[in-house]
PASEBA-1860 file (N, C-alpha, C; in nm, 3 decimals):
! residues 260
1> XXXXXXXX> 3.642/-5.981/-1.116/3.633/-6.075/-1.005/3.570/-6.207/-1.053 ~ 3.596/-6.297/-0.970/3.526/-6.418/-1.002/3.482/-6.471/-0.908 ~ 3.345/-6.537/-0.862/3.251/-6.552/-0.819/3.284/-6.756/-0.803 ~ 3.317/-6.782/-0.658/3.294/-6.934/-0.663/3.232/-7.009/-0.529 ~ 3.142/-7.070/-0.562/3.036/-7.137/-0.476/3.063/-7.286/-0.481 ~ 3.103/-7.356/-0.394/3.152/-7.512/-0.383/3.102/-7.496/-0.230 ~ 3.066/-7.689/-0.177/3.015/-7.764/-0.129/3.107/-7.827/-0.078 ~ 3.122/-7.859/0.049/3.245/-7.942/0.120/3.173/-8.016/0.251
9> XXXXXXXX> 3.264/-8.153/0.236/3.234/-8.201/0.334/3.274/-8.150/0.480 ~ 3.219/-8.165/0.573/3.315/-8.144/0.701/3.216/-8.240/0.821 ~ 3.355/-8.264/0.912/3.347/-8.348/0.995/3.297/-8.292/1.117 ~ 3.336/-8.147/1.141/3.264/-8.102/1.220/3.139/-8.055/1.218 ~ 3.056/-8.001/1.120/2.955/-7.968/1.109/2.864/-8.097/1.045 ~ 2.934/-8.295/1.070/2.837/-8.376/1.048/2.801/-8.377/0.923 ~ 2.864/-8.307/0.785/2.770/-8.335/0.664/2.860/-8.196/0.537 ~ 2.789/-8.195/0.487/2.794/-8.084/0.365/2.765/-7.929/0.417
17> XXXXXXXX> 2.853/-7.815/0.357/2.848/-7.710/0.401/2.848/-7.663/0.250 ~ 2.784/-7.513/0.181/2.816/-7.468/0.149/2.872/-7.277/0.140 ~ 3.002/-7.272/0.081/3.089/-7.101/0.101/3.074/-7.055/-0.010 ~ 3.120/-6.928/0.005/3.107/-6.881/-0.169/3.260/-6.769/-0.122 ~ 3.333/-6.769/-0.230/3.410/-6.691/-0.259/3.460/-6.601/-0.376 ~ 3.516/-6.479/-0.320/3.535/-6.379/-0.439/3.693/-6.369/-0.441 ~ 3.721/-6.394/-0.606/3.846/-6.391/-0.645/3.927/-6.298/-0.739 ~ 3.997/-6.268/-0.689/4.082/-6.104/-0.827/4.051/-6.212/-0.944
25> XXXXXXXX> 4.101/-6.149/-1.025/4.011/-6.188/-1.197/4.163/-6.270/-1.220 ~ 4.157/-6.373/-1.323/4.237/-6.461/-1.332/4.390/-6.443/-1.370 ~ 4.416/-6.319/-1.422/4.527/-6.278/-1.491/4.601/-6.275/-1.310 ~ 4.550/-6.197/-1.223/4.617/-6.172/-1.101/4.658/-6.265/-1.055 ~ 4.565/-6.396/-1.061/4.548/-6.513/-0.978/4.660/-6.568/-1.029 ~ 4.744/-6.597/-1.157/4.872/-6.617/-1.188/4.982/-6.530/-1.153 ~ 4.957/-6.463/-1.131/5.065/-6.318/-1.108/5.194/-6.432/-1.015 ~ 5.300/-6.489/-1.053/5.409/-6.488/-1.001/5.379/-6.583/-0.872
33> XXXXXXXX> 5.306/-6.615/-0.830/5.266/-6.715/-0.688/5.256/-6.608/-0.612 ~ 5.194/-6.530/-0.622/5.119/-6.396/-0.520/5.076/-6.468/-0.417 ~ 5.028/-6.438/-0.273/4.972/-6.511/-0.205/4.875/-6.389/-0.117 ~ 4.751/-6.382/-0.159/4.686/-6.280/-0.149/4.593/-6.266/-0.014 ~ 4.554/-6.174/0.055/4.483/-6.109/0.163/4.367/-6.183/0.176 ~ 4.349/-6.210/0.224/4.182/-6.296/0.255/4.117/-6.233/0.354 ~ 3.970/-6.153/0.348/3.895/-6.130/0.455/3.781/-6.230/0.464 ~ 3.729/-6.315/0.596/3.674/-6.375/0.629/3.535/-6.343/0.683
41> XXXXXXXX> 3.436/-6.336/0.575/3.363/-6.249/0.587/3.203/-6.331/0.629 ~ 3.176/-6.263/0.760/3.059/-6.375/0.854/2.923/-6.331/0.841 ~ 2.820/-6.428/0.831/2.668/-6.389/0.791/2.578/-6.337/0.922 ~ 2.488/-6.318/0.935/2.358/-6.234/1.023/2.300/-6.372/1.051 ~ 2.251/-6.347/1.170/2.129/-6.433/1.218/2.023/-6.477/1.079 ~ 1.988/-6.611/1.042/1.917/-6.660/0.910/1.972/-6.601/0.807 ~ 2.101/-6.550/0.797/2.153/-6.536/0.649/2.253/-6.687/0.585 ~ 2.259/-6.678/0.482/2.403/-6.781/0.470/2.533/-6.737/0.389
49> XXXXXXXX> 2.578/-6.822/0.290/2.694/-6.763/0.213/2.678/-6.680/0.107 ~ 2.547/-6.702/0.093/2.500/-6.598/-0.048/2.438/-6.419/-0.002 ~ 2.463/-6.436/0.163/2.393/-6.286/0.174/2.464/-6.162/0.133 ~ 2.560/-6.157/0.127/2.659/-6.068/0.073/2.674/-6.027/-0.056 ~ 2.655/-6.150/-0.148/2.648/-6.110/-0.267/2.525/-6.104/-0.304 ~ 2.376/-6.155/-0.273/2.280/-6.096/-0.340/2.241/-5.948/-0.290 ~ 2.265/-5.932/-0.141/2.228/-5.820/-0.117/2.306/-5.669/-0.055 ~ 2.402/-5.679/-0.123/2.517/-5.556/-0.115/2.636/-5.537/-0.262
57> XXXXXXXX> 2.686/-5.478/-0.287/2.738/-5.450/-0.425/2.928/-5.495/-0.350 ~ 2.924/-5.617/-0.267/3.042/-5.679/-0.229/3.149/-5.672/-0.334 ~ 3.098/-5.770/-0.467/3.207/-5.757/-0.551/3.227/-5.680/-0.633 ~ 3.182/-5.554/-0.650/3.213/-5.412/-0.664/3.296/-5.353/-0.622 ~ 3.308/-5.334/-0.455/3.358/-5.263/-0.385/3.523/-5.335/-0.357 ~ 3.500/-5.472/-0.378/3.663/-5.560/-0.423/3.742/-5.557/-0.474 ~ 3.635/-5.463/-0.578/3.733/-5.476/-0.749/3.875/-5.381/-0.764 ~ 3.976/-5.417/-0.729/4.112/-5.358/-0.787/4.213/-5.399/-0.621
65> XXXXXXXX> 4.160/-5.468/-0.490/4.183/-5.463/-0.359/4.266/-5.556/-0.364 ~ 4.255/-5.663/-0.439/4.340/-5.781/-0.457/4.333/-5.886/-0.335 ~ 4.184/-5.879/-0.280/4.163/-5.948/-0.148/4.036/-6.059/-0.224 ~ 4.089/-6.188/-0.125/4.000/-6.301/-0.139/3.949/-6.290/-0.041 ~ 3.799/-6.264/-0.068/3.672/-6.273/0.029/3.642/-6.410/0.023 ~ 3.610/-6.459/0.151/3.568/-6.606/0.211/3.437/-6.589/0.266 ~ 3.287/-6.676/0.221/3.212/-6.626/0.267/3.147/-6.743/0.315 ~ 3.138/-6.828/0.429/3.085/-6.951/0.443/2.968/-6.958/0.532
73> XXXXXXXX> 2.873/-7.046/0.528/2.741/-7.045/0.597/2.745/-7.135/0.728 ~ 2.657/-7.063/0.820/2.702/-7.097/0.944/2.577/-7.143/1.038 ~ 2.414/-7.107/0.916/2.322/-7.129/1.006/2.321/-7.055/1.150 ~ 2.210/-7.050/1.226/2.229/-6.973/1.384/2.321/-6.983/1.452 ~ 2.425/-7.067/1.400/2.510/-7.089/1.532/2.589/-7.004/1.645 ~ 2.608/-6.851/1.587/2.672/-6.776/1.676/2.859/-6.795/1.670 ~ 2.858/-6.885/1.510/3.032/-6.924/1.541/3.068/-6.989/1.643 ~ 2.993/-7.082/1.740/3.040/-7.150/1.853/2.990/-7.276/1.793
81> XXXXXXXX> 3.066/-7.416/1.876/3.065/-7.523/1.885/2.912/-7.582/1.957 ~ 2.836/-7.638/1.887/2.688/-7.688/1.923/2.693/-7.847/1.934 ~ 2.783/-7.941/2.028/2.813/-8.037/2.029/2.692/-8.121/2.052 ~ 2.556/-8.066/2.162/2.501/-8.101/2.181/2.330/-8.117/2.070 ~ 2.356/-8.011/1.968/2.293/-8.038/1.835/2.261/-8.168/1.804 ~ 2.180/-8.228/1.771/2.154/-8.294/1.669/2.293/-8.462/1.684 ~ 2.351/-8.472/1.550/2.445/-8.519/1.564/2.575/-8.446/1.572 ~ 2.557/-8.321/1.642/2.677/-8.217/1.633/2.692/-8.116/1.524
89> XXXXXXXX> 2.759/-7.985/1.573/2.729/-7.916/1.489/2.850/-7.787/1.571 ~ 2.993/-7.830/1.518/3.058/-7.733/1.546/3.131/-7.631/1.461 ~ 3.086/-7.492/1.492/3.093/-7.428/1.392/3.271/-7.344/1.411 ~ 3.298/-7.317/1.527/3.395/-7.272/1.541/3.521/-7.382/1.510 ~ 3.491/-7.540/1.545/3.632/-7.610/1.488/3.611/-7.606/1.353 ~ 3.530/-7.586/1.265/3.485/-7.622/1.146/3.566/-7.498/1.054 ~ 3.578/-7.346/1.164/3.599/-7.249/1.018/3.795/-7.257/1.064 ~ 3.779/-7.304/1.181/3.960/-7.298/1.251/3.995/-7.387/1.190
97> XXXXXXXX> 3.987/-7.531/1.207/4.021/-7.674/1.190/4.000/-7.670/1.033 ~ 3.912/-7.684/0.990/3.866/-7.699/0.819/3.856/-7.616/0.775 ~ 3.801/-7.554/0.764/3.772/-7.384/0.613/3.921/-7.332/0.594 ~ 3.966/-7.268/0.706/4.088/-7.214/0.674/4.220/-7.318/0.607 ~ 4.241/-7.436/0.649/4.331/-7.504/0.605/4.275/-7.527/0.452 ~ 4.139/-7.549/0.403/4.089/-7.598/0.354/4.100/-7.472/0.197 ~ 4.059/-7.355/0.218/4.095/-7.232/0.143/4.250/-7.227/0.147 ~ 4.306/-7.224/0.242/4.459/-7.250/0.169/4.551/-7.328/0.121
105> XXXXXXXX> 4.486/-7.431/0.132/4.581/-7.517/0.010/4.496/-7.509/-0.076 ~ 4.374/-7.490/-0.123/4.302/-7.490/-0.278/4.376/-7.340/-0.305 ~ 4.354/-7.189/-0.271/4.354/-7.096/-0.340/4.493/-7.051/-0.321 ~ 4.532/-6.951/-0.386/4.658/-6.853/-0.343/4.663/-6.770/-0.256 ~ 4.613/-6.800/-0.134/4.631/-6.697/-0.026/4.743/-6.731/0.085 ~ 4.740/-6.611/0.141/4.861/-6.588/0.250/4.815/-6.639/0.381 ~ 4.886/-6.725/0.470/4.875/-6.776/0.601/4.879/-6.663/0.702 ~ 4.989/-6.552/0.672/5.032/-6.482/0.802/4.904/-6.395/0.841
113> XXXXXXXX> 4.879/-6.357/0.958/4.749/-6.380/1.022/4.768/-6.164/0.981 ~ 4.879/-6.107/0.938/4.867/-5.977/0.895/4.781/-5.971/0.758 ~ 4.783/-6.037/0.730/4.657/-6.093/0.547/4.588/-6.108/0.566 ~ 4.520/-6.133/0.708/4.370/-6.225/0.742/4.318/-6.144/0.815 ~ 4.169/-6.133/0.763/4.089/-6.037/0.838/3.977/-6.086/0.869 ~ 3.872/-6.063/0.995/3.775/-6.165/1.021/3.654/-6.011/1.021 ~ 3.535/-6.073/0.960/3.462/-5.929/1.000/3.304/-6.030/1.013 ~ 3.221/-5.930/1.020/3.061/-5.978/1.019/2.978/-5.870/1.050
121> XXXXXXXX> 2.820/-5.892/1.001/2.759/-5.799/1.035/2.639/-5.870/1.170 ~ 2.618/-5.832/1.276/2.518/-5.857/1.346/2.579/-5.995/1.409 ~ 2.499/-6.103/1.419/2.574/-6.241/1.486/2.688/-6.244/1.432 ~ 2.734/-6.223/1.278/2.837/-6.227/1.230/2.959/-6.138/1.314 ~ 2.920/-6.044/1.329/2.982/-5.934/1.372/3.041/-6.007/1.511 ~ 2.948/-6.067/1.622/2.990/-6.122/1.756/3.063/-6.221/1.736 ~ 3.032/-6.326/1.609/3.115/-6.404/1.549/3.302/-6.376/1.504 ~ 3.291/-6.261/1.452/3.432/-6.220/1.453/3.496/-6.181/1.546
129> XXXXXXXX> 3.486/-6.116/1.647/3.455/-6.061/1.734/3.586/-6.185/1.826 ~ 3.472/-6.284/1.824/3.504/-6.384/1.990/3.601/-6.454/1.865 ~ 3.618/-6.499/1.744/3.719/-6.580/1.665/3.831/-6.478/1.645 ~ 3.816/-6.364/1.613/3.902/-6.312/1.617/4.011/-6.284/1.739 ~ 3.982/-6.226/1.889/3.992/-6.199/1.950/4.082/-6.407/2.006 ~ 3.984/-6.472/1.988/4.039/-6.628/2.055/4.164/-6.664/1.969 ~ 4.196/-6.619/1.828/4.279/-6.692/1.757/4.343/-6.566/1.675 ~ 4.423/-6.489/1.725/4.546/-6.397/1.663/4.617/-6.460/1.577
137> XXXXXXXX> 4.670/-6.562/1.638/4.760/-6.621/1.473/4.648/-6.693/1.366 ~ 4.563/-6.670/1.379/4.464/-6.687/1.234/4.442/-6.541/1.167 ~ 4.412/-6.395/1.252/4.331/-6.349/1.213/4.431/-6.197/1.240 ~ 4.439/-6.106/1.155/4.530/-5.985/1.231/4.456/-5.825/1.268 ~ 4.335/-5.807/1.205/4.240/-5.754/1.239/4.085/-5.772/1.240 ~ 4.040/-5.681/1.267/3.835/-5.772/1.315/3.733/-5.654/1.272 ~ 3.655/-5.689/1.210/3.536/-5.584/1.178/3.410/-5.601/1.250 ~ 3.346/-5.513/1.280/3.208/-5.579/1.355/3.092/-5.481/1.291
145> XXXXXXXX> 3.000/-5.514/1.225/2.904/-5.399/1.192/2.794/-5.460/1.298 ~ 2.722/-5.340/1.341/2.590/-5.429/1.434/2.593/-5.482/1.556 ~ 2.697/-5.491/1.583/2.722/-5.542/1.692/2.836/-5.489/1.761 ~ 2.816/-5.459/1.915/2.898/-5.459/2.014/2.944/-5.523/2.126 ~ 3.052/-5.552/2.223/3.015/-5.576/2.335/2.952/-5.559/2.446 ~ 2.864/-5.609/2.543/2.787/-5.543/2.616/2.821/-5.677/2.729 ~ 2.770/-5.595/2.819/2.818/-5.706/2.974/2.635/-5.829/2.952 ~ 2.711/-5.918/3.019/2.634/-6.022/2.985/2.493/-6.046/3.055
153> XXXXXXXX> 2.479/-5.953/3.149/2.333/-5.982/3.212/2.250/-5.900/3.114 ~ 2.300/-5.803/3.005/2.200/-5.750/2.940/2.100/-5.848/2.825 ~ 2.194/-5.955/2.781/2.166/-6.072/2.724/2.031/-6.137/2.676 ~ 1.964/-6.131/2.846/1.825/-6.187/2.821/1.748/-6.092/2.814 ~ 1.780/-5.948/2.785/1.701/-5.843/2.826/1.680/-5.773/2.610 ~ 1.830/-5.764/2.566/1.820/-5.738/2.441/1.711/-5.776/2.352 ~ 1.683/-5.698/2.270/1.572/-5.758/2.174/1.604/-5.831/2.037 ~ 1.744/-5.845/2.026/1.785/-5.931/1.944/1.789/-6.079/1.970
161> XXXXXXXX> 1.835/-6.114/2.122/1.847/-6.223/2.189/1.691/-6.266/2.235 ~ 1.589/-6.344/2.199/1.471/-6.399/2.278/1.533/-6.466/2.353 ~ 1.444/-6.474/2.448/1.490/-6.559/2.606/1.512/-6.726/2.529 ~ 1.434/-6.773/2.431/1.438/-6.910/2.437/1.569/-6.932/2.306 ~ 1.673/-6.821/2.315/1.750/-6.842/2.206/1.913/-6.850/2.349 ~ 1.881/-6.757/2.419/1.938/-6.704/2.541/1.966/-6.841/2.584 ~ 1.873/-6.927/2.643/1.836/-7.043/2.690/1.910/-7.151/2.637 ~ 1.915/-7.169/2.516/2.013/-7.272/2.440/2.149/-7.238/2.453
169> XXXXXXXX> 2.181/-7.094/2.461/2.308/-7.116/2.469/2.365/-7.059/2.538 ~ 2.291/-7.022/2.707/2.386/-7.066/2.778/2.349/-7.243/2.845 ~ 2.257/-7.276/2.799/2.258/-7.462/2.826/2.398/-7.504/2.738 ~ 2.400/-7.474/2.610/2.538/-7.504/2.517/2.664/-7.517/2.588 ~ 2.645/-7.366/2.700/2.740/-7.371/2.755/2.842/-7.415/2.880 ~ 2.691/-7.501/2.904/2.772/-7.556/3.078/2.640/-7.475/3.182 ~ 2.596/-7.401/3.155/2.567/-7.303/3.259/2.567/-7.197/3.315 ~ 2.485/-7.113/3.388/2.519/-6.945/3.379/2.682/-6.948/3.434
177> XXXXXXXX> 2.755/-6.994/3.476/2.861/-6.983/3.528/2.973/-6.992/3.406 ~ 2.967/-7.086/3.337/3.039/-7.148/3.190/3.006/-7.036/3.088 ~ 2.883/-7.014/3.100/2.878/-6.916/3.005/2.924/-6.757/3.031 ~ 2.949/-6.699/3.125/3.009/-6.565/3.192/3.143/-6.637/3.145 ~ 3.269/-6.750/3.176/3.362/-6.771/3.181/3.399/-6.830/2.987 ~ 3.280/-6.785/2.881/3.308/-6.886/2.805/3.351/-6.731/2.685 ~ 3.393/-6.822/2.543/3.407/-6.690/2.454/3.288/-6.572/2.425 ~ 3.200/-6.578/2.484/3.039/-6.496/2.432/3.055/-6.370/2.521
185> XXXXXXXX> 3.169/-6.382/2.640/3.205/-6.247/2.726/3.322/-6.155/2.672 ~ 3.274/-6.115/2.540/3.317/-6.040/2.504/3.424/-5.916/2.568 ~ 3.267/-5.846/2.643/3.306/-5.750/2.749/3.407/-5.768/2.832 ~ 3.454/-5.851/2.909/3.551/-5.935/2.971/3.684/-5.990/2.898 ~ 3.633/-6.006/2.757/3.762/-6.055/2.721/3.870/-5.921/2.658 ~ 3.769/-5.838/2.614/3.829/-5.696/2.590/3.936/-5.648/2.632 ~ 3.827/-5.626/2.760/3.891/-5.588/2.894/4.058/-5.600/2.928 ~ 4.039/-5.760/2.949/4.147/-5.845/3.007/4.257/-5.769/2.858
193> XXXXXXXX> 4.220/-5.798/2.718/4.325/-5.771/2.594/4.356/-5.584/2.630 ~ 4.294/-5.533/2.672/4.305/-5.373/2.654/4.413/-5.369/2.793 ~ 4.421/-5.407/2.875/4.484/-5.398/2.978/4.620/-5.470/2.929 ~ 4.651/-5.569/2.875/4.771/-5.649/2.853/4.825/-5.592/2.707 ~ 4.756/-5.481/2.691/4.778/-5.404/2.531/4.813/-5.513/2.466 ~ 4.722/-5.610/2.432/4.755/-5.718/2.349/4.609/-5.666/2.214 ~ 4.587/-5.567/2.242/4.436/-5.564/2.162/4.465/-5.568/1.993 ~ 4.422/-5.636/1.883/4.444/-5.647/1.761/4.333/-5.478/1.693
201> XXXXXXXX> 4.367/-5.467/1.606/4.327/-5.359/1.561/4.192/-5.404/1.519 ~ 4.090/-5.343/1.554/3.902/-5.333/1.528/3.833/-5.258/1.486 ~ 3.775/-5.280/1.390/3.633/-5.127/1.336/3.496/-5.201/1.400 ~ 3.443/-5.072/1.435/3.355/-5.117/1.473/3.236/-5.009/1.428 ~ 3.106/-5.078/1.382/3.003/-4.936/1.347/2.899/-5.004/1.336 ~ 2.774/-4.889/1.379/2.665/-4.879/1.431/2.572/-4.775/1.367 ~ 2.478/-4.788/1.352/2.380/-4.697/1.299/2.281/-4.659/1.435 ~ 2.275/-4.504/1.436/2.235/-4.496/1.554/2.071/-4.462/1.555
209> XXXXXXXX> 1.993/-4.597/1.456/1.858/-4.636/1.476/1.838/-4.732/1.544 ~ 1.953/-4.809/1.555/1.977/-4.987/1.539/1.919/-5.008/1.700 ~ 1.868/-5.114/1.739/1.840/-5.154/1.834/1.946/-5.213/1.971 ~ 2.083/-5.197/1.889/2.234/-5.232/1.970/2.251/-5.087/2.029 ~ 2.234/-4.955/1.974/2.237/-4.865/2.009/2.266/-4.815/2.166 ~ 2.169/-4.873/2.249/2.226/-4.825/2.362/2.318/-4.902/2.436 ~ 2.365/-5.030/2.356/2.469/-5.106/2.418/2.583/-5.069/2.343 ~ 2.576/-4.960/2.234/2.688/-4.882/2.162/2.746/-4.770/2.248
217> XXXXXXXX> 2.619/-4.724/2.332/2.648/-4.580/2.376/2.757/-4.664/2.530 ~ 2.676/-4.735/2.619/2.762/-4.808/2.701/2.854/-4.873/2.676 ~ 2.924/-4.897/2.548/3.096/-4.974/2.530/3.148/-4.821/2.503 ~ 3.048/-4.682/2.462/3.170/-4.632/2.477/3.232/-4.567/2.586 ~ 3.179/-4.602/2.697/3.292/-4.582/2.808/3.366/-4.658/2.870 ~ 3.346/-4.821/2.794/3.462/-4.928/2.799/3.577/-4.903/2.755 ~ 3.703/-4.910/2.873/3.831/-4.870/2.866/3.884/-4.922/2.735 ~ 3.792/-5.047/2.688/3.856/-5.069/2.542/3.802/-5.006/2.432
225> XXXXXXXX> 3.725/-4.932/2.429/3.673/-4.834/2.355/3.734/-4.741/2.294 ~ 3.815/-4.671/2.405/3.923/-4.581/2.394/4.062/-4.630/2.317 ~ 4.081/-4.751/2.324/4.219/-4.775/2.259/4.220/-4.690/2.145 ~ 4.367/-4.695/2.102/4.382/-4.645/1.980/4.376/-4.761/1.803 ~ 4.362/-4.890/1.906/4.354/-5.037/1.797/4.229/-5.039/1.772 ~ 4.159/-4.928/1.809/3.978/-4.951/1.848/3.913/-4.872/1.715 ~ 3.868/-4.862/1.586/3.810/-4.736/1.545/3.630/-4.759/1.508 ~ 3.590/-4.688/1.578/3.480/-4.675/1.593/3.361/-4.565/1.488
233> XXXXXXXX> 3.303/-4.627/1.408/3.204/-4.561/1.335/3.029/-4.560/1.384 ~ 2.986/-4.443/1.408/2.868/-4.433/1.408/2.802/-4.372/1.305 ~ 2.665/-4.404/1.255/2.578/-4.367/1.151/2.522/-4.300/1.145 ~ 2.446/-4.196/1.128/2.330/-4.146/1.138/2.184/-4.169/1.059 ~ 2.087/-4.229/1.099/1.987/-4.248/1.044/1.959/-4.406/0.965 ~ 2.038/-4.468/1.043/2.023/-4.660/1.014/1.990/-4.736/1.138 ~ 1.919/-4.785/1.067/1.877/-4.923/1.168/1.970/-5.058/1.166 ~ 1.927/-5.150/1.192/2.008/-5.288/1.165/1.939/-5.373/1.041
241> XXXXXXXX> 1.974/-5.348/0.956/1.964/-5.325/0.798/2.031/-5.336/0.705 ~ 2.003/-5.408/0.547/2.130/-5.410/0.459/2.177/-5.262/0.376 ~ 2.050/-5.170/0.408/2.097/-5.021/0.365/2.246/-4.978/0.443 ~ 2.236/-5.051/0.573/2.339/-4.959/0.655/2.498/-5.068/0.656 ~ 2.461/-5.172/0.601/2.555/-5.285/0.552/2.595/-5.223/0.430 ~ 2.571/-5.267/0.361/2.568/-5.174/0.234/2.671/-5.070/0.237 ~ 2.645/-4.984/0.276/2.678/-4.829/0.341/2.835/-4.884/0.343 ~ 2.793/-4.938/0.448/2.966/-4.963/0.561/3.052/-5.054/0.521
249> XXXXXXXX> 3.017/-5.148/0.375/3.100/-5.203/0.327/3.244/-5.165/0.291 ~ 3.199/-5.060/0.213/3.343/-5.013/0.155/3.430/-4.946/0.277 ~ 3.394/-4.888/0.383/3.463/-4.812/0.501/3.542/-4.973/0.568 ~ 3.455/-5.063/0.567/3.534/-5.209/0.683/3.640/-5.276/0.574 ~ 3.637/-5.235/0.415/3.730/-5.263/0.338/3.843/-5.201/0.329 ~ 3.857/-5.092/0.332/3.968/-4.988/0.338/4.018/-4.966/0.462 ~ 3.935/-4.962/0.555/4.007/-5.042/0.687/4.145/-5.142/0.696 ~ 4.037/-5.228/0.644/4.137/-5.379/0.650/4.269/-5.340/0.524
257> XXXX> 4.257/-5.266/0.426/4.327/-5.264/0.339/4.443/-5.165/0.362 ~ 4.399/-5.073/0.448/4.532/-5.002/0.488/4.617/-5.051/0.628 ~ 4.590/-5.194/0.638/4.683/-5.216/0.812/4.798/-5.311/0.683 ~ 4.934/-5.276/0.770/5.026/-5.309/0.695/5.102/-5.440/0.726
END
């Protein structure tokens, strides 16, 4: 594999970003104009592009898959648009609009959204989640470690969410009203896809120390739970942790590697 870390400008995120990506080893990378699988792979609350590779055996578990891992830093943002930031700070036009166009004309990868996989662990995880779910022709399946859907009044109550994090974004969003109607209603948007059997195929897993836990046990009697596009892993004896990341790497890889 080969290991590459570059710096890009972008217009939506106001400035310099940096991604890191993992590449089949160079002999492949000529192979005939191959145009290879890309999983889009999203960071944790205070992680960035380097959390994956310092702290999980990522490009290990790559080695022979023939998939370009995309790993770009996103700061807190939650994968949503923070217009009201600073001088702006949108993270969702940034990986739609720029990263993706931006990785495919530099590397050899494939456009069709059956090659493209969006995953994350924890924010990352809600991050794939609402990008995946908003943009099918980008993305053809979704991983979520750490995270589930849960109906939205639990929100300010979770112990992942502090009230004054809660607070920013549903202000981000217009308002308690904007925000029930915006991409962060997961639960709702499920819903609406499980009913129109439009649902894209999802792993989803949990360690049943983790503090999501009982909002694991309540999606699973969400009618989208049950799909058959739905596959669901639980842990035994993990918290929300890179032991249990770690763990579940190679299972959200072989996942993505056997949809055809």
């Amino acid at each position: 594999m080969a290991l590459v870390t570059l710096n890009m400008e972008s217009r939506f995120l106001q400035g310099s970003t940096t991604i890191s990506l993992l590449l089949p080893d160079e002999g492949k990378l000529q192979d005939g104009g191959k145009r290879y699988r890309v999983l889009w792979l999203l960071h944790g609350t205070g992680g960035d592009h380097s959390d994956y590779i310092r702290k999980t055996s990522l490009e290990r578990y790559v080695q022979g898959k023939d998939l370009v891992v995309v790993m770009p830093s996103a700061l807190n943002s939650d994968y949503v648009n923070w217009n009201g930031f600073a001088t702006g700070f949108s993270m969702e036009d940034f990986m739609i609009q720029e990263l993706v166009p931006f990785v495919r004309h530099w590397f050899p990868v494939s456009d069709a959204p059956k090659d493209n996989f969006i995953a994350g662990l924890s924010m990352g995880g809600r991050g794939a989640l609402m990008l995946g779910l908003k943009w099918p022709q980008y993305f053809g399946a979704i991983g979520s470690m750490s995270f589930v859907p849960y109906r939205l009044e639990h929100d300010r109550q979770a112990p992942a969410l502090p009230a004054h994090r809660m607070e920013n974004v549903i202000a981000n969003s217009g308002g308690w009203e904007d925000y029930l109607s915006s991409s962060y209603n997961l639960w709702e948007r499920l819903l609406k896809q499980n009913e129109q059997e439009h649902m894209p195929p999802i792993y989803l897993s949990m360690g049943d120390k983790d503090f999501y836990y009982p909002y694991w046990q309540e999606f699973s009697l969400h009618p989208a739970a049950v799909n058959q596009a739905v596959c669901r892993r639980l842990v035994q004896g993990y918290g929300h942790e890179w032991a249990f990341w770690d763990k579940e790497l190679p299972n959200l890889l072989d996942f993505f590697c056997r949809m055809k």
